[in-house]
N, CA, C and O atoms as a CHARMM CRD file, in Angstrom:
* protein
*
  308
    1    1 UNK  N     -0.58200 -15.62200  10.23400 PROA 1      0.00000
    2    1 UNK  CA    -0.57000 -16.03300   8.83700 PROA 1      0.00000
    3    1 UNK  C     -1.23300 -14.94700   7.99000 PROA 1      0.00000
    4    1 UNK  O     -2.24700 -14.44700   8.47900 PROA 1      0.00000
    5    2 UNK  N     -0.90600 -14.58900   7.03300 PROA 2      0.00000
    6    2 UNK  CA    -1.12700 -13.35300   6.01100 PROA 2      0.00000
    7    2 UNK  C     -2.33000 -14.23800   5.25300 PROA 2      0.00000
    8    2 UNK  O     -2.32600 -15.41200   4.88200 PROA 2      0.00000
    9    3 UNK  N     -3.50300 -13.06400   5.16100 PROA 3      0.00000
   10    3 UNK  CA    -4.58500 -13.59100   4.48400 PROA 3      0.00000
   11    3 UNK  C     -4.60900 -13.67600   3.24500 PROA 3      0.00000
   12    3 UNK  O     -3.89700 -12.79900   2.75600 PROA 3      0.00000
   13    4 UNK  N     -5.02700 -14.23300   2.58900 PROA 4      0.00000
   14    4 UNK  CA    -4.99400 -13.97200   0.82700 PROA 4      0.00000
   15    4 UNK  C     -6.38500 -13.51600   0.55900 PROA 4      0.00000
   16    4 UNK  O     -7.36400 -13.77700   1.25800 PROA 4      0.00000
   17    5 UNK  N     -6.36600 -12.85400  -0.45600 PROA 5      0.00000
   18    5 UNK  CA    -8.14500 -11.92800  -0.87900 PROA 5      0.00000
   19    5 UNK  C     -8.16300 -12.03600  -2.38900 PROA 5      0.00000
   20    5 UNK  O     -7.13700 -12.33000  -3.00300 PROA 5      0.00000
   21    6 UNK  N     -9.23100 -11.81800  -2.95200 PROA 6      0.00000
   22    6 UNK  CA   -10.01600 -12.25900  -4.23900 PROA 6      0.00000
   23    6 UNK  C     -9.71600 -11.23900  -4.81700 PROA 6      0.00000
   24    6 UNK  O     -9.30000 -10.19000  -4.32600 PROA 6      0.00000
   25    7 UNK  N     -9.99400 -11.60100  -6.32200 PROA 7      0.00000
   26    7 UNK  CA    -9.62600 -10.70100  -7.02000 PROA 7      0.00000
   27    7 UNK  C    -10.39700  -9.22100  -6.75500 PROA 7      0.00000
   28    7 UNK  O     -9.77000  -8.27500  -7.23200 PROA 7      0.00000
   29    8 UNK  N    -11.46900  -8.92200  -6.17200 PROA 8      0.00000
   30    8 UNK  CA   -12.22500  -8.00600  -5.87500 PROA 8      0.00000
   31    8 UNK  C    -11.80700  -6.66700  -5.29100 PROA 8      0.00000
   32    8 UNK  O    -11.90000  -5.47200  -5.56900 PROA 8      0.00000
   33    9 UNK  N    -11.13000  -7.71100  -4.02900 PROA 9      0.00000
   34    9 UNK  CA   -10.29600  -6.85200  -3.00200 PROA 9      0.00000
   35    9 UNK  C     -9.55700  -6.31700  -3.36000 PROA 9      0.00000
   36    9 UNK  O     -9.44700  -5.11900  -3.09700 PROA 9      0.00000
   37   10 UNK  N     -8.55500  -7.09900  -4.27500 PROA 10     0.00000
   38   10 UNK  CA    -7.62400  -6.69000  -5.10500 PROA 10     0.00000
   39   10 UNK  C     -7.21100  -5.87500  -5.92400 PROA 10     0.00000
   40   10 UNK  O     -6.06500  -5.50100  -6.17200 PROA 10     0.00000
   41   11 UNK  N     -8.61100  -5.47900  -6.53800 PROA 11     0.00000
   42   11 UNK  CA    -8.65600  -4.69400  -7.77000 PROA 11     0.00000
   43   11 UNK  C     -9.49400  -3.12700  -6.74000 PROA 11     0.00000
   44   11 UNK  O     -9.53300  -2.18500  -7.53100 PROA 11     0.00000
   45   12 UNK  N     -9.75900  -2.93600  -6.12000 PROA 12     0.00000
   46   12 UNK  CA   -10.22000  -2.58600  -4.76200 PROA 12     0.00000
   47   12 UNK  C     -8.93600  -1.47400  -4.23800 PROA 12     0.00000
   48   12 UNK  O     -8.72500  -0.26200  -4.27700 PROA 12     0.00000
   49   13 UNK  N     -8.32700  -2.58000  -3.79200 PROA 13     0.00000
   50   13 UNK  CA    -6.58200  -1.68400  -3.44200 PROA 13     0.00000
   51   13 UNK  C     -6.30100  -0.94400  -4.55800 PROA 13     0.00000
   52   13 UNK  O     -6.36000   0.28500  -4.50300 PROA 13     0.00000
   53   14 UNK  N     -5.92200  -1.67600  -5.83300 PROA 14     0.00000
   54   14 UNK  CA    -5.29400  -1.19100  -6.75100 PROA 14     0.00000
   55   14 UNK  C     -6.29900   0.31400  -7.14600 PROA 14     0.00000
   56   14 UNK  O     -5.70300   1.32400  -7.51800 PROA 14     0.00000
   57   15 UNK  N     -7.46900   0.31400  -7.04700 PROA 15     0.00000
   58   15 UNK  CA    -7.86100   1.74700  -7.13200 PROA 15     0.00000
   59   15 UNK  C     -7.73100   2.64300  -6.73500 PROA 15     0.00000
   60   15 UNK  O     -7.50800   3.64500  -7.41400 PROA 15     0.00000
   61   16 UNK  N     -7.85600   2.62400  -4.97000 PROA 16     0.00000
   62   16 UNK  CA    -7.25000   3.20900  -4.13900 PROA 16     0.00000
   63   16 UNK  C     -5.87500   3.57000  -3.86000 PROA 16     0.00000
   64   16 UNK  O     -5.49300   4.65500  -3.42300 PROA 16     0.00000
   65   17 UNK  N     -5.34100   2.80900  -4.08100 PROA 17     0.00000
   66   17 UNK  CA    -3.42200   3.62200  -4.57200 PROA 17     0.00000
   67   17 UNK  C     -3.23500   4.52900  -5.77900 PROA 17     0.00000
   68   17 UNK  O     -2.63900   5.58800  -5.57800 PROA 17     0.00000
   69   18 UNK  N     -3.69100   4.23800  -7.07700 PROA 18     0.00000
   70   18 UNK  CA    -3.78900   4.79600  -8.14900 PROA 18     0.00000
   71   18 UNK  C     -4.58900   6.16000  -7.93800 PROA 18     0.00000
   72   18 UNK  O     -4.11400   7.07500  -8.61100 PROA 18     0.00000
   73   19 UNK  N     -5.79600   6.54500  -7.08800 PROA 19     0.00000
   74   19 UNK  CA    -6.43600   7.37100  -6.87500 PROA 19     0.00000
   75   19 UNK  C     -5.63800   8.26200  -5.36600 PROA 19     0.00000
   76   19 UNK  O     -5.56500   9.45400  -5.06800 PROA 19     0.00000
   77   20 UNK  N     -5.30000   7.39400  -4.90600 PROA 20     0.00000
   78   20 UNK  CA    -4.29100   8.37600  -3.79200 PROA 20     0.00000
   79   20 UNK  C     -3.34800   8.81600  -4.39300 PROA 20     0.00000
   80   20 UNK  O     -3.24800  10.04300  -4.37700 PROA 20     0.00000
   81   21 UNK  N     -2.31000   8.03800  -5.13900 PROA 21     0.00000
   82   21 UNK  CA    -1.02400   8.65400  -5.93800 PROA 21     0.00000
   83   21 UNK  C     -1.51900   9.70000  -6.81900 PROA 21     0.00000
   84   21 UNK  O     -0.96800  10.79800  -6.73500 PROA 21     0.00000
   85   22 UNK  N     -2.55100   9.52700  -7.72200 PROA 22     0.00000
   86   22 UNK  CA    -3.34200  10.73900  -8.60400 PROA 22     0.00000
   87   22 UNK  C     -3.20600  12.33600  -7.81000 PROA 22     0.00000
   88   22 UNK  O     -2.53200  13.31300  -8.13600 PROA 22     0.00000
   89   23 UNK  N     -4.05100  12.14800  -6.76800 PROA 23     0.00000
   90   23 UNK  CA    -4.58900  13.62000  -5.78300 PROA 23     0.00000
   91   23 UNK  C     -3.01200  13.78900  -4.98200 PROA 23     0.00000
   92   23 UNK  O     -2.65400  14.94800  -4.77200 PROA 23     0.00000
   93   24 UNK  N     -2.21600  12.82000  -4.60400 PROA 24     0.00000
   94   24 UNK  CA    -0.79200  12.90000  -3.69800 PROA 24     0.00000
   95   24 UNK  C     -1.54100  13.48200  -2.17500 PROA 24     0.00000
   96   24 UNK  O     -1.32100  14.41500  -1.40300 PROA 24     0.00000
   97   25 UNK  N     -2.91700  11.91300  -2.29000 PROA 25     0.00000
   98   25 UNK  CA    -2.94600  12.32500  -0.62800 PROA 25     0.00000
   99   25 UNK  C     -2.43300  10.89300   0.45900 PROA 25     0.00000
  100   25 UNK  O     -2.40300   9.73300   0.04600 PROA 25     0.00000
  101   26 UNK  N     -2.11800  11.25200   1.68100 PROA 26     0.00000
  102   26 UNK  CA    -1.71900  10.28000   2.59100 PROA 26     0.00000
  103   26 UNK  C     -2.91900   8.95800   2.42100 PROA 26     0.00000
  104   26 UNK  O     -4.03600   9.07100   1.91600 PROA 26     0.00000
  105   27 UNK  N     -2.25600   7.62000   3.04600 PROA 27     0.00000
  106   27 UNK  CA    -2.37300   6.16300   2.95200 PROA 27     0.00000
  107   27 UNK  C     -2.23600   5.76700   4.28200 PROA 27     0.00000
  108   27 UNK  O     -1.09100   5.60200   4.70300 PROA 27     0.00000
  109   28 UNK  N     -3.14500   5.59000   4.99100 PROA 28     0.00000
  110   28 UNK  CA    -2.90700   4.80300   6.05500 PROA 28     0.00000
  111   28 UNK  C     -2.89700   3.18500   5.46000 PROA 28     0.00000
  112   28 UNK  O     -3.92500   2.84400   4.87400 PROA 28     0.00000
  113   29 UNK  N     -1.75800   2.14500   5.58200 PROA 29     0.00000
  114   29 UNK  CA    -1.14000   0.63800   5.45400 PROA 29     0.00000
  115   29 UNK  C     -1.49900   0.19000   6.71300 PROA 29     0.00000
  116   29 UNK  O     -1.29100   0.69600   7.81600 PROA 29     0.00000
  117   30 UNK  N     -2.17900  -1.03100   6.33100 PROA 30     0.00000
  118   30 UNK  CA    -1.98300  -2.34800   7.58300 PROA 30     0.00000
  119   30 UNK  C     -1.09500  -2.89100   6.31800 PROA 30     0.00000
  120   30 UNK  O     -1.43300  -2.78400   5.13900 PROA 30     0.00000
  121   31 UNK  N      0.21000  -3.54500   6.84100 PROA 31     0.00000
  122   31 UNK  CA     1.18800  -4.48000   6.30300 PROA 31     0.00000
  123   31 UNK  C      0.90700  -5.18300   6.77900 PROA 31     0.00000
  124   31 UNK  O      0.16800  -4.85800   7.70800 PROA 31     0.00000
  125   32 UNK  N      1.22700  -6.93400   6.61700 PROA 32     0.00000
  126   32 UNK  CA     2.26600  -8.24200   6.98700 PROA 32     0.00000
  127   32 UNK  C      3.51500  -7.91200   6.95200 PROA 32     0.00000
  128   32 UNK  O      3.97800  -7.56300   5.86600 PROA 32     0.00000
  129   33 UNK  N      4.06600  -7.93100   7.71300 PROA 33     0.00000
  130   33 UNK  CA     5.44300  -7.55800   8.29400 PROA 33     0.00000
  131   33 UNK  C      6.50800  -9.12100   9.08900 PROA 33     0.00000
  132   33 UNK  O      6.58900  -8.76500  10.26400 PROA 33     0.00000
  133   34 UNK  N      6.97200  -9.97700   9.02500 PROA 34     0.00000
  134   34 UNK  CA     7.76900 -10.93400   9.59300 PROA 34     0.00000
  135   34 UNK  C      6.32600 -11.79000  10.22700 PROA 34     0.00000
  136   34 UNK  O      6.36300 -12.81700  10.90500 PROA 34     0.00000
  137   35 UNK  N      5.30800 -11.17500   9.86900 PROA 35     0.00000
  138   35 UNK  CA     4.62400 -12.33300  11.23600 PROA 35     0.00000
  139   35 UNK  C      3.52800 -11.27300  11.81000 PROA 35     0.00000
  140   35 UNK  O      2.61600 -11.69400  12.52200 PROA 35     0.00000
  141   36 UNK  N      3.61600 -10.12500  11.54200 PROA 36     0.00000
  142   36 UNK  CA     2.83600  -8.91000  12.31100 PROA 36     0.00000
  143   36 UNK  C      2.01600  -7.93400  11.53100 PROA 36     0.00000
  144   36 UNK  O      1.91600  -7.95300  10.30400 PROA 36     0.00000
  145   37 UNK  N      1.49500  -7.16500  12.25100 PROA 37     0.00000
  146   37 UNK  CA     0.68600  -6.20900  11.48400 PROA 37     0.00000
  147   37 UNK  C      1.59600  -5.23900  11.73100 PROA 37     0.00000
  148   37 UNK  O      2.30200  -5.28500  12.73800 PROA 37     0.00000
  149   38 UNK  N      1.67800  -4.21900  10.80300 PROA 38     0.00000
  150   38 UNK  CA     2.54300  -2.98000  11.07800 PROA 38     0.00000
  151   38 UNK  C      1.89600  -1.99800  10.33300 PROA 38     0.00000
  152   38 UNK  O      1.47400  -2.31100   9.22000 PROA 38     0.00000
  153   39 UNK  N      1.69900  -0.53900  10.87000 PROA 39     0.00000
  154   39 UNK  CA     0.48500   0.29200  10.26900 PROA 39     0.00000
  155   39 UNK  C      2.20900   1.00500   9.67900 PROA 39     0.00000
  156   39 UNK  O      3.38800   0.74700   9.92300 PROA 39     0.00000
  157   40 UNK  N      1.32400   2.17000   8.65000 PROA 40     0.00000
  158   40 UNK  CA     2.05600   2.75700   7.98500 PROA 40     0.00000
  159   40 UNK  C      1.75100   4.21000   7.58700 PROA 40     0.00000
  160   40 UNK  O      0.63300   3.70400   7.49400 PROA 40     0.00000
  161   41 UNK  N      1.64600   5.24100   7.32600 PROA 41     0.00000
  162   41 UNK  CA     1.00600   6.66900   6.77900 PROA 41     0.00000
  163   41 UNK  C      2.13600   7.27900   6.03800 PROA 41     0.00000
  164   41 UNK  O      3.26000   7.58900   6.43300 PROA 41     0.00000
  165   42 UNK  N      1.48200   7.39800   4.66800 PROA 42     0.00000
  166   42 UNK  CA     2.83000   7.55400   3.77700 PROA 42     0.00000
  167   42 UNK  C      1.84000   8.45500   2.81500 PROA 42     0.00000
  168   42 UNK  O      0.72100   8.80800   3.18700 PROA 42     0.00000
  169   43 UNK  N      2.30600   8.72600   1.74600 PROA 43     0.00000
  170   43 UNK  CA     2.56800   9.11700   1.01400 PROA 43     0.00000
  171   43 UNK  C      2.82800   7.98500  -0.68300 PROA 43     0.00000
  172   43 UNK  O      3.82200   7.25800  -0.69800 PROA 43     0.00000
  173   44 UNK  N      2.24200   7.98300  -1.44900 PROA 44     0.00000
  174   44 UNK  CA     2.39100   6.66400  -2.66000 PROA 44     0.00000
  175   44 UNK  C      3.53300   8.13900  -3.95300 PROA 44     0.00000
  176   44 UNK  O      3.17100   9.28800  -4.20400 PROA 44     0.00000
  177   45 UNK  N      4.62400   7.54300  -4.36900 PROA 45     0.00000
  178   45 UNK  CA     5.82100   8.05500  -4.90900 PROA 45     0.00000
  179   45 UNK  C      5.10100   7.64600  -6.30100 PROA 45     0.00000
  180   45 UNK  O      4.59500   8.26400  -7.23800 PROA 45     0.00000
  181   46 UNK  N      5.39500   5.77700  -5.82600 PROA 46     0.00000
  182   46 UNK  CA     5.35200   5.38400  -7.36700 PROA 46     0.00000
  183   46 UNK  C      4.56000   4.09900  -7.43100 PROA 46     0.00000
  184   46 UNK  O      4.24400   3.60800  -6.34700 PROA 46     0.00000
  185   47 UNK  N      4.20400   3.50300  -8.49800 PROA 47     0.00000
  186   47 UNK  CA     4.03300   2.70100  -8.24200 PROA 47     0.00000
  187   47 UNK  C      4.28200   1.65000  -9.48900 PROA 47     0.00000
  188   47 UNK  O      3.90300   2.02000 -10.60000 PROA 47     0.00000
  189   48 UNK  N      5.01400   0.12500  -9.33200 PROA 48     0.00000
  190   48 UNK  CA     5.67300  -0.69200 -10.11900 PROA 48     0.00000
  191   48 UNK  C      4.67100  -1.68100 -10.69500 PROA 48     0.00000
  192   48 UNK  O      4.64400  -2.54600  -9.81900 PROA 48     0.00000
  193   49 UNK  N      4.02100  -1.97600 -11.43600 PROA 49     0.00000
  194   49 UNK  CA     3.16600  -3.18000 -11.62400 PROA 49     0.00000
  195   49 UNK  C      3.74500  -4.40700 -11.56400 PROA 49     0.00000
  196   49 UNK  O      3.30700  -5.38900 -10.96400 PROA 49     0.00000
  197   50 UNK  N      5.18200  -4.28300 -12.48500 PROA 50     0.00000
  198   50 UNK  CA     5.74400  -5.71400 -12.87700 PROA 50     0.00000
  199   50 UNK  C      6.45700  -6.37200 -11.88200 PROA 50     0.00000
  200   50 UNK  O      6.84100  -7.54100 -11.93700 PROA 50     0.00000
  201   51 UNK  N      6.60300  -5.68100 -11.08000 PROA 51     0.00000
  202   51 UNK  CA     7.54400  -6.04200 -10.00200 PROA 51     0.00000
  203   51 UNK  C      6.32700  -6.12000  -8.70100 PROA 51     0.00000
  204   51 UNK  O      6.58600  -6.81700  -7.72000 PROA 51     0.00000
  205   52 UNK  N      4.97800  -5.34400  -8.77700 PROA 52     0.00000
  206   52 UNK  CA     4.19000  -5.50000  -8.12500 PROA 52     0.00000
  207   52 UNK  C      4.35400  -5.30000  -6.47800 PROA 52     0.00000
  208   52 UNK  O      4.09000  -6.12300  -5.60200 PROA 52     0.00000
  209   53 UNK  N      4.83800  -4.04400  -6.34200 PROA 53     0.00000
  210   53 UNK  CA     5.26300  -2.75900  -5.80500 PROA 53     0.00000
  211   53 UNK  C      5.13900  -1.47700  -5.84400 PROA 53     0.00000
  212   53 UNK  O      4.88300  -0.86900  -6.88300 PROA 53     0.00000
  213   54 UNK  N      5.34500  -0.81500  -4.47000 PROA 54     0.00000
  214   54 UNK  CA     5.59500   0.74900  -4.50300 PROA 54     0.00000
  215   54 UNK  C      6.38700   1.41100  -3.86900 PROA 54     0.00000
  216   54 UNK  O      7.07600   0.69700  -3.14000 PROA 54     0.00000
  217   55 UNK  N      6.56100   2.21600  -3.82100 PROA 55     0.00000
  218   55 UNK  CA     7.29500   3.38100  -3.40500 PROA 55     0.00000
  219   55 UNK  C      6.53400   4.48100  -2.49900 PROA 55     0.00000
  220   55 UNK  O      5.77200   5.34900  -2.92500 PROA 55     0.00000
  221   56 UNK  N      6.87400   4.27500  -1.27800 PROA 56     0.00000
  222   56 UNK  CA     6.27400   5.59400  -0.58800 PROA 56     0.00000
  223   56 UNK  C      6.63900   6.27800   0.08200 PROA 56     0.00000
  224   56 UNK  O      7.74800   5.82400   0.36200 PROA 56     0.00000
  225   57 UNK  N      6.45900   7.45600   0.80200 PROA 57     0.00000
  226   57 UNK  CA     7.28600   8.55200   0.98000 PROA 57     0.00000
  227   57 UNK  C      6.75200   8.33500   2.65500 PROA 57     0.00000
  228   57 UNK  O      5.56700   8.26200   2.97800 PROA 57     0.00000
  229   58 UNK  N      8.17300   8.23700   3.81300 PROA 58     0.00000
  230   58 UNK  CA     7.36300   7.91300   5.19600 PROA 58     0.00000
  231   58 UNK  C      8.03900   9.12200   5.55500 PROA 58     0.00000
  232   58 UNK  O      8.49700   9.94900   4.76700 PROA 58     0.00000
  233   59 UNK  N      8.07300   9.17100   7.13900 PROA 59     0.00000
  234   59 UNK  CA     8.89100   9.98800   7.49000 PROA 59     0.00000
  235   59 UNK  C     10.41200   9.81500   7.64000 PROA 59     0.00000
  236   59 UNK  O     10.77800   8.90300   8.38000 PROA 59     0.00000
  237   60 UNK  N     11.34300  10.56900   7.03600 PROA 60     0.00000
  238   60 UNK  CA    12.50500   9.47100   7.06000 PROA 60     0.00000
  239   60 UNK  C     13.06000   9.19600   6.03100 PROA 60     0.00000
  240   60 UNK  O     14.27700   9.07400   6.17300 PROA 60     0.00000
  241   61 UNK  N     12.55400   8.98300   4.65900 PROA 61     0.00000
  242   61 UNK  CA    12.78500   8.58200   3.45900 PROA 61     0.00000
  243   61 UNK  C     11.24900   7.64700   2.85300 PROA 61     0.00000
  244   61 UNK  O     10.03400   7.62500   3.05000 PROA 61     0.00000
  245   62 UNK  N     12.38100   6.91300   1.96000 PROA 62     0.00000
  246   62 UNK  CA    11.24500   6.45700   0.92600 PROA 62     0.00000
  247   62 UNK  C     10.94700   4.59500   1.24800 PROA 62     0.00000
  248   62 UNK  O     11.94200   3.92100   1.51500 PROA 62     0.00000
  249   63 UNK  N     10.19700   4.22100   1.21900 PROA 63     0.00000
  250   63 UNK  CA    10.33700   2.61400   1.61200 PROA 63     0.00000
  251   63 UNK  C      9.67300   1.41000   0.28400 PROA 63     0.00000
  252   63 UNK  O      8.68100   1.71000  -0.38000 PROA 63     0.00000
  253   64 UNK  N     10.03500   0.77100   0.19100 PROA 64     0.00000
  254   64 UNK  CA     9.51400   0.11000  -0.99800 PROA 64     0.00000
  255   64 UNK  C      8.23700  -1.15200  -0.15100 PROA 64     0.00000
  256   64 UNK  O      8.41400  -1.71500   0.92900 PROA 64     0.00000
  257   65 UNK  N      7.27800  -1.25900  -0.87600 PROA 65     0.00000
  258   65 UNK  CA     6.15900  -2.28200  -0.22800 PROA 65     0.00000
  259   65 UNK  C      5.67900  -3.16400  -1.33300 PROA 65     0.00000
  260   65 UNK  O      5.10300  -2.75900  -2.34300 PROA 65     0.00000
  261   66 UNK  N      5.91900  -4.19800  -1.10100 PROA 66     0.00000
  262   66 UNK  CA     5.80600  -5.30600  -1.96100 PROA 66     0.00000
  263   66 UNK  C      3.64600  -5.30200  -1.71800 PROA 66     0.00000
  264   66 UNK  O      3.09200  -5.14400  -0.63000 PROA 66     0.00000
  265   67 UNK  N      3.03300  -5.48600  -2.85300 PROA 67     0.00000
  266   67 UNK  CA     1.99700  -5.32500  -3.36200 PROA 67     0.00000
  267   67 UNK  C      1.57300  -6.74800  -2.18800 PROA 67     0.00000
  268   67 UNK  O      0.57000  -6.41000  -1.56100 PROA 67     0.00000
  269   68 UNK  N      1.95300  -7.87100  -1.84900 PROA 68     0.00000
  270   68 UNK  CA     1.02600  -9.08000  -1.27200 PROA 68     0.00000
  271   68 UNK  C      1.40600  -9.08700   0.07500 PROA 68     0.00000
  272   68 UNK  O      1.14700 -10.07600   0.76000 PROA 68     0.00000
  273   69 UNK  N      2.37100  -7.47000   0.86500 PROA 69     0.00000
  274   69 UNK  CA     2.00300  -7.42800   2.14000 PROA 69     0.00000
  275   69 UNK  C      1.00300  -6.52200   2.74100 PROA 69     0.00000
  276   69 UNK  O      0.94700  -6.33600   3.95600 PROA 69     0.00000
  277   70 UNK  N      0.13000  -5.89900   1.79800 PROA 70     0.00000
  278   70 UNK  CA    -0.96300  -5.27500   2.15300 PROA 70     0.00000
  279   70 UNK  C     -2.03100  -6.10200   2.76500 PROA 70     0.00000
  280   70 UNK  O     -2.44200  -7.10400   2.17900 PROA 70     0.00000
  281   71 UNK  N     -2.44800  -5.77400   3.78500 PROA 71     0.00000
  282   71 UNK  CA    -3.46500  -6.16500   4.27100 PROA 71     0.00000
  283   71 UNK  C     -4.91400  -4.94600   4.44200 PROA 71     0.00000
  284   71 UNK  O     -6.04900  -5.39300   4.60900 PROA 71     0.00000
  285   72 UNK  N     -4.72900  -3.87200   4.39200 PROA 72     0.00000
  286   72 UNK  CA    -5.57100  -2.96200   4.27300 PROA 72     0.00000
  287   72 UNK  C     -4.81200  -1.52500   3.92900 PROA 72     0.00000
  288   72 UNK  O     -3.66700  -1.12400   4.13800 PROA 72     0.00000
  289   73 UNK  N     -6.01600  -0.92000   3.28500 PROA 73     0.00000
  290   73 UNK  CA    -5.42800   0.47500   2.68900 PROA 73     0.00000
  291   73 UNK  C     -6.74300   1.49900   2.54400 PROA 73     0.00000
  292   73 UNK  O     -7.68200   1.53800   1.74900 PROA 73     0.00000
  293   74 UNK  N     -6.34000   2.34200   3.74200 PROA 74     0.00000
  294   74 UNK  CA    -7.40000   3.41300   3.99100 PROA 74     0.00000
  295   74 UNK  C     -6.93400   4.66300   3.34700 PROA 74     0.00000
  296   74 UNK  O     -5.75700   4.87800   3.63500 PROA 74     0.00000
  297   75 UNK  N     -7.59700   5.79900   2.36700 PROA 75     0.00000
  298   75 UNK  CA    -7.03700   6.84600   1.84000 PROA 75     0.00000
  299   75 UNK  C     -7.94400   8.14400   2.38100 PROA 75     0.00000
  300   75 UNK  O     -9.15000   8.38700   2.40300 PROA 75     0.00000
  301   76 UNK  N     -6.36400   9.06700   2.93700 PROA 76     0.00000
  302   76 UNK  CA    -6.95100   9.92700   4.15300 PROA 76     0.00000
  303   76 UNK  C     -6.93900  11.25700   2.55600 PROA 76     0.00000
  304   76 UNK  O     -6.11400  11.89100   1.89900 PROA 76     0.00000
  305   77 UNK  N     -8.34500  11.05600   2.61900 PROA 77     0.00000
  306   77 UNK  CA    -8.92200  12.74000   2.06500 PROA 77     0.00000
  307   77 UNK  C     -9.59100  13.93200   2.54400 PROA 77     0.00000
  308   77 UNK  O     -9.78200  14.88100   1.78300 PROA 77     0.00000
């Protein structure tokens, strides 16, 4: 079951993407994925507020990540 987190956490992530996309350095993702954890190391393209999403660059192409399957977000500097 996918955890839900406070606004804290929240606002938390949202710095950390905005500050990784800023510098264009790598993101290690824990997702919710169908039921699972699924790690990720990307790259942040873009990022959507209203739609509450992003865009990131994997290996491979680009993948879109819906903002409430984050479960953690480490920024590799």
């Amino acid at each position: 079951m996918k955890a839900s987190f406070d606004d804290d956490r929240i606002s938390e992530y949202e710095e950390l993407i905005r500050y990784a996309k800023k510098y264009n350095l790598y993101v290690d993702l824990s997702l919710y994925d169908a039921g699972f954890e699924r790690k990720l190391l990307c790259y942040i393209k873009s990022i959507d507020q209203l739609k509450k999403e992003m865009k990131v660059v994997i290996e491979g192409g680009i993948e879109i990540i819906q903002f409430d399957k984050i479960l953690n977000i480490t920024v590799i500097d």
